[in-house]
N, C-alpha and C positions, 0 to 999 in steps of 0.2 A: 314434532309438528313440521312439516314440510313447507315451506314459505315459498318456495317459485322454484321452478327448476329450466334448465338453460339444456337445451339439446346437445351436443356437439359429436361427429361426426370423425372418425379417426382414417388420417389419408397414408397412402402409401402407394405415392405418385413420380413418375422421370418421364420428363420432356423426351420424348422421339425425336426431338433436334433440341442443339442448344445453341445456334446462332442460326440467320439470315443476313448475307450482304453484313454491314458495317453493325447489327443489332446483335448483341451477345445476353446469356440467359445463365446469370449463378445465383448459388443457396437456393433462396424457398422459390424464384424463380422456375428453379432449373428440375427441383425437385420436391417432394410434401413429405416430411418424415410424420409420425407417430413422434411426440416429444422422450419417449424410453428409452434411455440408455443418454440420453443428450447430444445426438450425434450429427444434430441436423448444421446448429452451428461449425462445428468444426468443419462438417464436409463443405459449407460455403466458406470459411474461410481457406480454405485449401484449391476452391474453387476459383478465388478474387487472388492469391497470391500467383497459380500457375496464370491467367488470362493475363495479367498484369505485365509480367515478364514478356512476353509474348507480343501486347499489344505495342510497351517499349523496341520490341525489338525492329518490329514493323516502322515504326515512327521514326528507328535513329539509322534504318538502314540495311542493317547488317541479316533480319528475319530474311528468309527465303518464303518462297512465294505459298508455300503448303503449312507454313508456320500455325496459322489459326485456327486452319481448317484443321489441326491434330488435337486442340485445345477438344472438341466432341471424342474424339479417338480414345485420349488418357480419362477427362473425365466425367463419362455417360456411363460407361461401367464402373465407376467408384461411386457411383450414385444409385446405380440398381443395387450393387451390394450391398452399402452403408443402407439403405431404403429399406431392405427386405429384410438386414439382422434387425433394425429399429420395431418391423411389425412381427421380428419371429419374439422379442421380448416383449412388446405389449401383448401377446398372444397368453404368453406366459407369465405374467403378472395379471392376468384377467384372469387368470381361472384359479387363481385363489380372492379372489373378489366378486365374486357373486354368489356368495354362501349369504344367509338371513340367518334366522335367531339358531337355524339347527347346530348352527356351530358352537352353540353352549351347551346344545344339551347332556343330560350329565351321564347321557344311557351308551348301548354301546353304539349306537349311529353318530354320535358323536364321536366319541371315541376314533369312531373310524374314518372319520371326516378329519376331525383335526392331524390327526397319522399323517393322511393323504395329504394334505395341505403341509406339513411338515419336511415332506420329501419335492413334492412341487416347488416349494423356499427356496430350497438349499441349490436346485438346478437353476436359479434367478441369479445368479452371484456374478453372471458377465453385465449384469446391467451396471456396474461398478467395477469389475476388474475387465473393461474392455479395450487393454492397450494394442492387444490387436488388429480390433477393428480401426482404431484410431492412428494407430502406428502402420499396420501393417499391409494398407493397399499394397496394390502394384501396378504396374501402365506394361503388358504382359505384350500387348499388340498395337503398340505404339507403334507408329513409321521413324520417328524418330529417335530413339533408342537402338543403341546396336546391342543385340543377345548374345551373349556367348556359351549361349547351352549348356551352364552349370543347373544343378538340381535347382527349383525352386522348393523354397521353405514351405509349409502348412499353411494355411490362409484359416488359422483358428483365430475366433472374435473375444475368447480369453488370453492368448498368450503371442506377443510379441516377438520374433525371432530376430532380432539384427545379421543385416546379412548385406554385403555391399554388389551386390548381383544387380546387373543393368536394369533399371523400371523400377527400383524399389528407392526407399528415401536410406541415405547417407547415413550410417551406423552412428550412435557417438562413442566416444571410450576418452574417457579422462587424458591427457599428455603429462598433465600434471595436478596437485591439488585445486587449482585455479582456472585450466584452461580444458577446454573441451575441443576435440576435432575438427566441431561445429564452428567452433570461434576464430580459427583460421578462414574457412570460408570468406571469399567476396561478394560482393552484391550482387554480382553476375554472374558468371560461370568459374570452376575452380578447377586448376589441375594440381590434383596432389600425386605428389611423386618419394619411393620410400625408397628408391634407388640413387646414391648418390650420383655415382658417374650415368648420366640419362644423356643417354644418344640419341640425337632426332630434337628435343625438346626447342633448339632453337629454331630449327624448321618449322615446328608447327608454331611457337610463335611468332615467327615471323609469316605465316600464311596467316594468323589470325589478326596478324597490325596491317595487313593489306585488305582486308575485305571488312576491317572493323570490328570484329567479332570481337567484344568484352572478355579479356582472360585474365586469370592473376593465377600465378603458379607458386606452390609454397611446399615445400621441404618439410616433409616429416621422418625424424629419424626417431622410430618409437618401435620396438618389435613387436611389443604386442598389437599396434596398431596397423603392421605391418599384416600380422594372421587374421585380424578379423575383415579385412578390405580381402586378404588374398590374392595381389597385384602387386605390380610395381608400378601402375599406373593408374588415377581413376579421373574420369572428368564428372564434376559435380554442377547440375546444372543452379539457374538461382532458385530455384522451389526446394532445393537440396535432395535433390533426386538424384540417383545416378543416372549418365546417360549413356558411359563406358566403361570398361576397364581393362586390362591387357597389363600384359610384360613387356612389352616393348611401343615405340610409340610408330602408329600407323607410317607405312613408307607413304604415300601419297594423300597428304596433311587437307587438300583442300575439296577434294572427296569427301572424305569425312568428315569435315567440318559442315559441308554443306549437307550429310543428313542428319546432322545435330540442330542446325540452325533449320532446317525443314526446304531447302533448297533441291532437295534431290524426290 
């Protein structure tokens, strides 16, 4: 017996802007998932950690003048993406849910209904194995990212690829039983370095103690750590994205800094 039934209405929406002037637009703001797959949280909170960083950086100085306006650049399109895998799995968990009694039945319509529905299932499995989607963005046409025209990885919404390629988030790999890659990170920007004798390094930190720029540099001597970055150098921004990486460190330090910080 049916006792009252509640309409509801499945969205799958992205803001065409996501700021005005000093007003900024993240999560359910910014975007409407479909709740499948649960993706709508993480994209807001991934949304509030990059603005965050960003709107610090504007306040203590050191952001350049294009700083915010990139905050739409990296993530308008992590939002049509995450949006549109969200309504490609409610698409596909809807259509093993609108079968009535015939899915009992014991003839061969049935039979051949539940078959169908058997194989439609099994293509359902990224609604839970989806660390791609959740791992795997990238900020592809960022201004402030410098590219280095390595392959980019699959942008599959089942399977994660770690890869320390500019735009993409910061690999992890254990250092030891206890520590993760991740845990060396600072709050601000990080420059890890797998080369021990690093020429230049004081140059660029000294161009980032005169313009302010937040840096902490920390030494990893790990070989495996060393192949999955594939560098001798990376800078890791604070959302832990990559936002460089090279063999050597840039000759002219305050160039580069200012299109990391969005000054150029």
């Amino acid at each position: 017996e049916i006792l009252s039934t509640q309409p509801w209405n499945a969205h799958a929406l992205v803001s065409e802007r996501y700021h005005k002037g000093r007003v900024f637009l993240a999560g359910d703001a910014a975007h409407l998932f479909t709740p499948t797959g649960g993706f709508g949280m993480n994209t807001g909170v991934s949304d509030a950690v990059e603005l965050a960083w960003k709107i610090e950086g504007m306040l203590k100085g050191w952001g350049g003048k294009s700083l915010l306006s990139t905050y739409f650049d990296e993530r308008q399109p992590v939002g049509v993406r995450n949006t549109m895998e969200a309504a490609h799995c409610f698409d596909q968990l809807k259509k093993v849910m609108i079968h009535g009694d015939e899915i009992d039945d014991e003839g061969e319509i049935g039979q051949r209904l539940r078959t169908k529905i058997t194989e439609d299932v099994k293509k359902q499995n990224k609604l839970i194995a989806s660390s791609g989607t959740l791992l795997g963005y990238r900020y592809n046409s960022s201004p402030i990212i410098i590219n280095d025209e390595s392959v980019e990885p699959p942008d599959d919404p089942r399977k994660y690829v770690p890869t320390a390629r500019p735009g993409h988030r910061a690999p992890h790999i254990w250092l030891n039983d206890d520590i993760s890659i991740l845990d060396k990170m600072g709050p601000h920007f990080t420059l890890i370095y797998f080369k021990k004798a690093a020429k230049g390094l004081a140059r660029l930190e000294d161009t980032a103690k005169r313009i302010g720029f937040p840096l902490k540099v920390v030494y990893i001597a790990d070989s495996d750590a060393v192949k999955l970055y594939d560098c001798h150098y990376a800078l890791i921004r604070p959302d832990l994205m990559v936002a460089w990486r090279g063999f050597s460190i840039p000759k002219n330090c305050s160039h580069f800094l200012d299109i990391i910080r969005g000054e150029k």
